[in-house]
C-alpha positions as CSV (number, residue, x, y, z in Angstrom):
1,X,0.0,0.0,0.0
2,X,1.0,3.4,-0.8
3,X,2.2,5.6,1.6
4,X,0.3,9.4,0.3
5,X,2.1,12.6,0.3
6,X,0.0,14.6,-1.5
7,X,-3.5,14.4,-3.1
8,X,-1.5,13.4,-6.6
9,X,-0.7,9.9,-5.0
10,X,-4.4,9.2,-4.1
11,X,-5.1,8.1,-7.0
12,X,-2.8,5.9,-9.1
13,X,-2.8,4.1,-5.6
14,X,-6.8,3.6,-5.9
15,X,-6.2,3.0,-9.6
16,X,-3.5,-0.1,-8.8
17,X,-5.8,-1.7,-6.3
18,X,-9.1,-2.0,-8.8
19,X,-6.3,-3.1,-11.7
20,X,-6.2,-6.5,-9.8
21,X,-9.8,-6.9,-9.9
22,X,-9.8,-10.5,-11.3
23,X,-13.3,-10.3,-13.2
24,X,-12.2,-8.4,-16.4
25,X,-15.3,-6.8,-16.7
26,X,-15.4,-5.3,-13.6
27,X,-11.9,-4.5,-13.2
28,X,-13.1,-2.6,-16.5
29,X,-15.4,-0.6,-14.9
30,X,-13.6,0.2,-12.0
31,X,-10.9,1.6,-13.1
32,X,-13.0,3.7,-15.1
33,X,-15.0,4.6,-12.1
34,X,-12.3,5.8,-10.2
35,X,-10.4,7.5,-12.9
36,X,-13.4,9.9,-13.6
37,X,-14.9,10.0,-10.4
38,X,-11.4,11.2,-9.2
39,X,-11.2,13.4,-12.3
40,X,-14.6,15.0,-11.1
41,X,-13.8,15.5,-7.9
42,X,-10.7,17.6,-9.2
43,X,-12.6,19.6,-11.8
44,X,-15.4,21.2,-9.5
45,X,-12.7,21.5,-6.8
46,X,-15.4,19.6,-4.4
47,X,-15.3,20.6,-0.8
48,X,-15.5,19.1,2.1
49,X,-19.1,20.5,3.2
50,X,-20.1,19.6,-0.5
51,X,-19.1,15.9,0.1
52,X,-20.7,16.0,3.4
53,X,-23.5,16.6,1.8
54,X,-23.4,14.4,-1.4
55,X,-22.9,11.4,0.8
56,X,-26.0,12.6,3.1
57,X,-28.3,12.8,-0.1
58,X,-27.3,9.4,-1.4
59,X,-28.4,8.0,2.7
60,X,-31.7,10.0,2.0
61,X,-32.6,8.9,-1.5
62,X,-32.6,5.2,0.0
63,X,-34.3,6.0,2.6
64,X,-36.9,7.5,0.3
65,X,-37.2,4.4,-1.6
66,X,-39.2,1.5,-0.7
67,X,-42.3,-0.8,-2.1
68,X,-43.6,1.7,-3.6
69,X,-41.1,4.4,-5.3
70,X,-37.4,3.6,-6.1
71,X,-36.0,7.1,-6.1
72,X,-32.8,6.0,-7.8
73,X,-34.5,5.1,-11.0
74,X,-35.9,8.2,-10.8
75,X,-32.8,10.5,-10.2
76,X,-31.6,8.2,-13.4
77,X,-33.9,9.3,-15.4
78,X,-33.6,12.9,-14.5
79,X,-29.9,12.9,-15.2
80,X,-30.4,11.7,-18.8
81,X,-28.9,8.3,-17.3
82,X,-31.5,5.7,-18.5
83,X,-32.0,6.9,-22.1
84,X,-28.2,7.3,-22.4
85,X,-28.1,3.5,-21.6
86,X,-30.5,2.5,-23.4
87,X,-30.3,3.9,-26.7
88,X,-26.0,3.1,-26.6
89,X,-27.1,-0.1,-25.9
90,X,-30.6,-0.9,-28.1
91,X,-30.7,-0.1,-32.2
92,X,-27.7,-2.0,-33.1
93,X,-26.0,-0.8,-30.6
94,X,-27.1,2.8,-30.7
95,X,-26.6,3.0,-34.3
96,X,-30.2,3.4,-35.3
97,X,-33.4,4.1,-34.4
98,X,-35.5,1.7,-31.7
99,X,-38.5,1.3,-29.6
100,X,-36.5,0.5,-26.5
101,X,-37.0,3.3,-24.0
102,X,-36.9,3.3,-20.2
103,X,-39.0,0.8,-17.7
104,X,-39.5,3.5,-15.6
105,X,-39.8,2.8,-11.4
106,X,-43.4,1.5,-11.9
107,X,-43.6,-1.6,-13.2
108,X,-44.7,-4.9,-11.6
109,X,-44.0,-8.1,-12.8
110,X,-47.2,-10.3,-11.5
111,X,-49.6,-8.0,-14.0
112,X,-53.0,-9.7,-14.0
113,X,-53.8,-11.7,-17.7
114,X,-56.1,-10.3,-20.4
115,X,-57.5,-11.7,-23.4
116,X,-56.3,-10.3,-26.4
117,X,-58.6,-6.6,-27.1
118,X,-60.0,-6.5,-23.3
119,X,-60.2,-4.0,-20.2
120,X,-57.4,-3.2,-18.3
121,X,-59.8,-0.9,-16.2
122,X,-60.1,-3.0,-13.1
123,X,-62.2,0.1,-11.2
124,X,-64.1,3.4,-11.7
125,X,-61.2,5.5,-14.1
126,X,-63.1,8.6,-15.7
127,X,-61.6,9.5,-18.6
128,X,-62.3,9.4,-22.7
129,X,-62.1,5.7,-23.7
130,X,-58.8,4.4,-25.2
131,X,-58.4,1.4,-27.7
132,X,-54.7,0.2,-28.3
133,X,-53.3,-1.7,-31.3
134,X,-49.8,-2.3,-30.7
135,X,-48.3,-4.3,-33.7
136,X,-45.2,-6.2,-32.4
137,X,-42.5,-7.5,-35.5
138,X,-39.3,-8.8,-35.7
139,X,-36.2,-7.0,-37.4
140,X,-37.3,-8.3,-40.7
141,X,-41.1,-7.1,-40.5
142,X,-42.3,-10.5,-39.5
143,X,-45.1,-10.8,-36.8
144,X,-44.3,-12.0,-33.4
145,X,-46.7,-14.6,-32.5
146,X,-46.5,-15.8,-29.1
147,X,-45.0,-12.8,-27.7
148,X,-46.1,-11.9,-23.4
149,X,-46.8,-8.4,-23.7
150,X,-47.4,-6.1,-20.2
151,X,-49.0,-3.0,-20.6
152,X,-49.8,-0.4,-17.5
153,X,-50.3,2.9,-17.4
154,X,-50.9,6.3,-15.2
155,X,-55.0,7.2,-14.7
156,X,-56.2,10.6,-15.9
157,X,-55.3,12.1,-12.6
158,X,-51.6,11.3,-13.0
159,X,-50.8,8.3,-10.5
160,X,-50.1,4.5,-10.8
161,X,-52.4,2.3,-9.0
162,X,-50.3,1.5,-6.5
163,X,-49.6,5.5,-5.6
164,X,-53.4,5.9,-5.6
165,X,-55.6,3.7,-2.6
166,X,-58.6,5.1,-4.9
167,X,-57.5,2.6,-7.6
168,X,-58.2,-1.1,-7.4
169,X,-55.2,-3.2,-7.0
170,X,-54.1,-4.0,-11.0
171,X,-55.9,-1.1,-12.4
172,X,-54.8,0.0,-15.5
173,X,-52.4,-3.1,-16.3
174,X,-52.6,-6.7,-17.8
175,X,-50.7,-9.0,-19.7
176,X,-51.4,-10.5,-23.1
177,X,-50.5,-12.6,-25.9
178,X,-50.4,-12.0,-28.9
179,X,-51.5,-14.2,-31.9
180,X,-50.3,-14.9,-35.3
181,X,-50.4,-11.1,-36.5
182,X,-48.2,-10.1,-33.5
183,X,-50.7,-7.9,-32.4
184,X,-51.8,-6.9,-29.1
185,X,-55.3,-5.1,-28.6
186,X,-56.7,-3.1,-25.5
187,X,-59.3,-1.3,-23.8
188,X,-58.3,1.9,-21.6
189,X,-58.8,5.6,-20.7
190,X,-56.8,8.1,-22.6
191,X,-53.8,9.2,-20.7
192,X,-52.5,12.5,-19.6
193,X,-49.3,13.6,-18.7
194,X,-48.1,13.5,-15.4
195,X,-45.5,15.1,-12.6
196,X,-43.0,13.0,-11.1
197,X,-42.7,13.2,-7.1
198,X,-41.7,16.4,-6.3
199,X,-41.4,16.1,-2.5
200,X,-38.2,14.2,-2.7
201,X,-34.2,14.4,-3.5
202,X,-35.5,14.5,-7.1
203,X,-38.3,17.3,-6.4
204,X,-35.0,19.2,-4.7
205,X,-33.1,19.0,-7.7
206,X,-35.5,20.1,-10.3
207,X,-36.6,22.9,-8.1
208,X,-33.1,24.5,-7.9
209,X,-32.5,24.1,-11.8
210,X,-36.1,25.6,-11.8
211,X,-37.4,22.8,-14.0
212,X,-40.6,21.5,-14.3
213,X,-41.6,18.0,-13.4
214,X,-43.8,17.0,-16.3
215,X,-43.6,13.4,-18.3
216,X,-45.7,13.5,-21.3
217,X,-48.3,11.1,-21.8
218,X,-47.7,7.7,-22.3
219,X,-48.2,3.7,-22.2
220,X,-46.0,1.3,-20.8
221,X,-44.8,-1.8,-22.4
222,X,-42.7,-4.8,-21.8
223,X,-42.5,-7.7,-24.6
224,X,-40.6,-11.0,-24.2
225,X,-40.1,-14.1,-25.9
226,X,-37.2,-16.9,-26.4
227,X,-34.8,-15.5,-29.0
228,X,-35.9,-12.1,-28.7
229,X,-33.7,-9.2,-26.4
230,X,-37.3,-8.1,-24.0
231,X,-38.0,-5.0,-24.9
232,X,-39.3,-2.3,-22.8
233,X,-41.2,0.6,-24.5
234,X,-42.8,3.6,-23.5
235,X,-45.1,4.7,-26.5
236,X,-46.4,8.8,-26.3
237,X,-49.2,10.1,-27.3
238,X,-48.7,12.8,-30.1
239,X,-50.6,15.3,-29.3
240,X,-49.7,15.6,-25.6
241,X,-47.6,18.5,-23.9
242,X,-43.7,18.0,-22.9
243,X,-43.0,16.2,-25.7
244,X,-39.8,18.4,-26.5
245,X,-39.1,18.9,-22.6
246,X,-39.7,15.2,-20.6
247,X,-38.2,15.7,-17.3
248,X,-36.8,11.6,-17.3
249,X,-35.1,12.7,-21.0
250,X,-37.5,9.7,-22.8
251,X,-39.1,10.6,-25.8
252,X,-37.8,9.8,-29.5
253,X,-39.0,9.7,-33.0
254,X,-39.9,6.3,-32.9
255,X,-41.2,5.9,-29.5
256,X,-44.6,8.3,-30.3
257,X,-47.7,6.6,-31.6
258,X,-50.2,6.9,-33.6
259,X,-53.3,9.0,-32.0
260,X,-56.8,9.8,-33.2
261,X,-60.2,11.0,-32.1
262,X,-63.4,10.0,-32.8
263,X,-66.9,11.3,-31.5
264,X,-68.8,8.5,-33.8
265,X,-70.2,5.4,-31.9
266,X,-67.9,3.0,-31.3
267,X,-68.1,0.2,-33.6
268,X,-68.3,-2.6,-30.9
269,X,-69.4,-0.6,-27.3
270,X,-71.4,1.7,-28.9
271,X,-71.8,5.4,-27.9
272,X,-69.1,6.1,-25.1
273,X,-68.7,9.7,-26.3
274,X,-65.2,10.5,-27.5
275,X,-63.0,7.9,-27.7
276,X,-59.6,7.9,-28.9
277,X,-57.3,4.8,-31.1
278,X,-53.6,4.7,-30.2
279,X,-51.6,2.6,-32.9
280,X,-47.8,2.1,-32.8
281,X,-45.5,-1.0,-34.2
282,X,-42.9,-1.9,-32.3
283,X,-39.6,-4.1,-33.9
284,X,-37.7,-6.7,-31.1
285,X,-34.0,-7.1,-31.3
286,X,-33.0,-10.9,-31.5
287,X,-31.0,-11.9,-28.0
288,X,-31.6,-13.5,-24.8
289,X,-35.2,-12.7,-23.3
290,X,-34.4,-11.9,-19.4
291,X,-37.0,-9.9,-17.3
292,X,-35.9,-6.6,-16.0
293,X,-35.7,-6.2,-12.2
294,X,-38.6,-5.0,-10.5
295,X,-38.3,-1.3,-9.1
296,X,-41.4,-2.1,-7.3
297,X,-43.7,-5.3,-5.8
């Protein structure tokens, strides 16, 4: 071990400890880690009461996360850290355009299932109707038969069922299959977009970078199959605000579907006043199908 003299030592003796890291990969990593996390540190000239600090937010932001909310995932997503992952690591490896997107700290992997083109209104949800035709293909166009497909959603108010005790447990999710077309049909309320928390670390941040806190609208999707990378998708609605300004750093070209309205009885329920058809086609990567962790029971 190195003896320090000065600050200059501190780190080619960190950096000569993580370079005998046996697993390549993460002696990879680490040395990274510590040569730009060191290199940080020097650039901003961080103080003492700053790192004080820094180390008492990171205590906090676990503390803030539990069943419920991960507030990691969401400080990702409001750094610009999940979409930088996945679109460097999604579209031939960030060479083109995909349908990946972020999971987001909501999802829950016991999602009730549906038969194909049904409800996934499990209580009370005002709200015009929605009816969803995502279109699921392979890289060469091909339909996806076969494919488990969740979607789940915020209600018109703005919160997940399991931020909202008004909501019945499941409400606006379930699973499908699809069939031989590779398509996936359902029945829902249009959605709106929505603040993130605001009373926690993130909320802090935002407010002193005097941002606002909006997502735009969306539905949540996560496909998987053998032979197929899962994919995880957030499809926007195009007419809704923030578009151009999500606070999480989510929206691309090809993740914004297909939205129209219609104040003509519905072809199958009849009148339900205006109702709206989302439509959006989504392409899977071939790879290994592995389910994401869940930021949430």
């Amino acid at each position: 071990m190195t003896i320090m003299s000065s600050h200059s030592d501190v780190t080619p003796a960190v950096l000569k400890v993580m370079e005998q890291t046996e697993d390549p990969r993460l002696r990879e990593i680490m040395v990274s880690l510590v040569k730009h996390l060191h290199g940080f540190i020097r650039d901003v000239r961080l103080t003492e009461t700053e790192f004080q600090q820094a180390t008492k937010i990171l205590n906090t932001m676990g503390q803030q996360s539990n069943d419920k909310h991960n507030e990691f995932v969401l400080m990702a997503g409001s750094l610009g850290v999940s979409s930088l992952v996945c679109l460097l690591n999604n579209g031939d490896n960030g060479t083109t355009e995909t349908t990946q997107s972020l999971l987001g700290p909501f999802w829950r992997m016991d999602q009730p299932m549906t038969e194909n083109g049904g409800s996934i209104l499990r209580s009370d949800t005002p709200g015009p109707r929605l009816y969803g035709t995502f279109t699921f293909l392979d890289k060469s166009d091909n339909p996806i038969e076969g494919l488990e497909v969740d979607i789940w959603h915020a209600s018109p108010v703005g919160l997940y069922e399991n931020q909202d005790d008004s909501q019945a447990e499941f409400n606006l999710r379930g699973k499908f299959m699809t069939g031989a077309d590779g398509i996936v049909r359902f029945k829902s309320v249009k959605p709106i977009g929505y603040p993130i928390p605001t009373t926690t670390t993130v909320g802090m941040l935002l407010a002193a970078q005097k941002r606002h806190p909006y997502r735009p609208a969306h539905i949540h999707v996560l496909a998987h199959k053998h032979g197929f990378k899962t994919l995880v998708n957030q499809t926007y609605v195009d007419e809704t605000d923030y578009l151009t300004s999500d606070v999480q750093f989510g929206v691309t070209q090809a993740l914004i579907g297909k939205l129209e309205k219609h104040t003509a009885p519905h072809p199958e329920d009849g009148d339900v006043g205006e109702w709206y058809t989302l439509e959006h086609t989504l392409t899977l990567e071939p790879g290994v199908s592995t389910l994401p962790i869940p930021p949430i029971k």
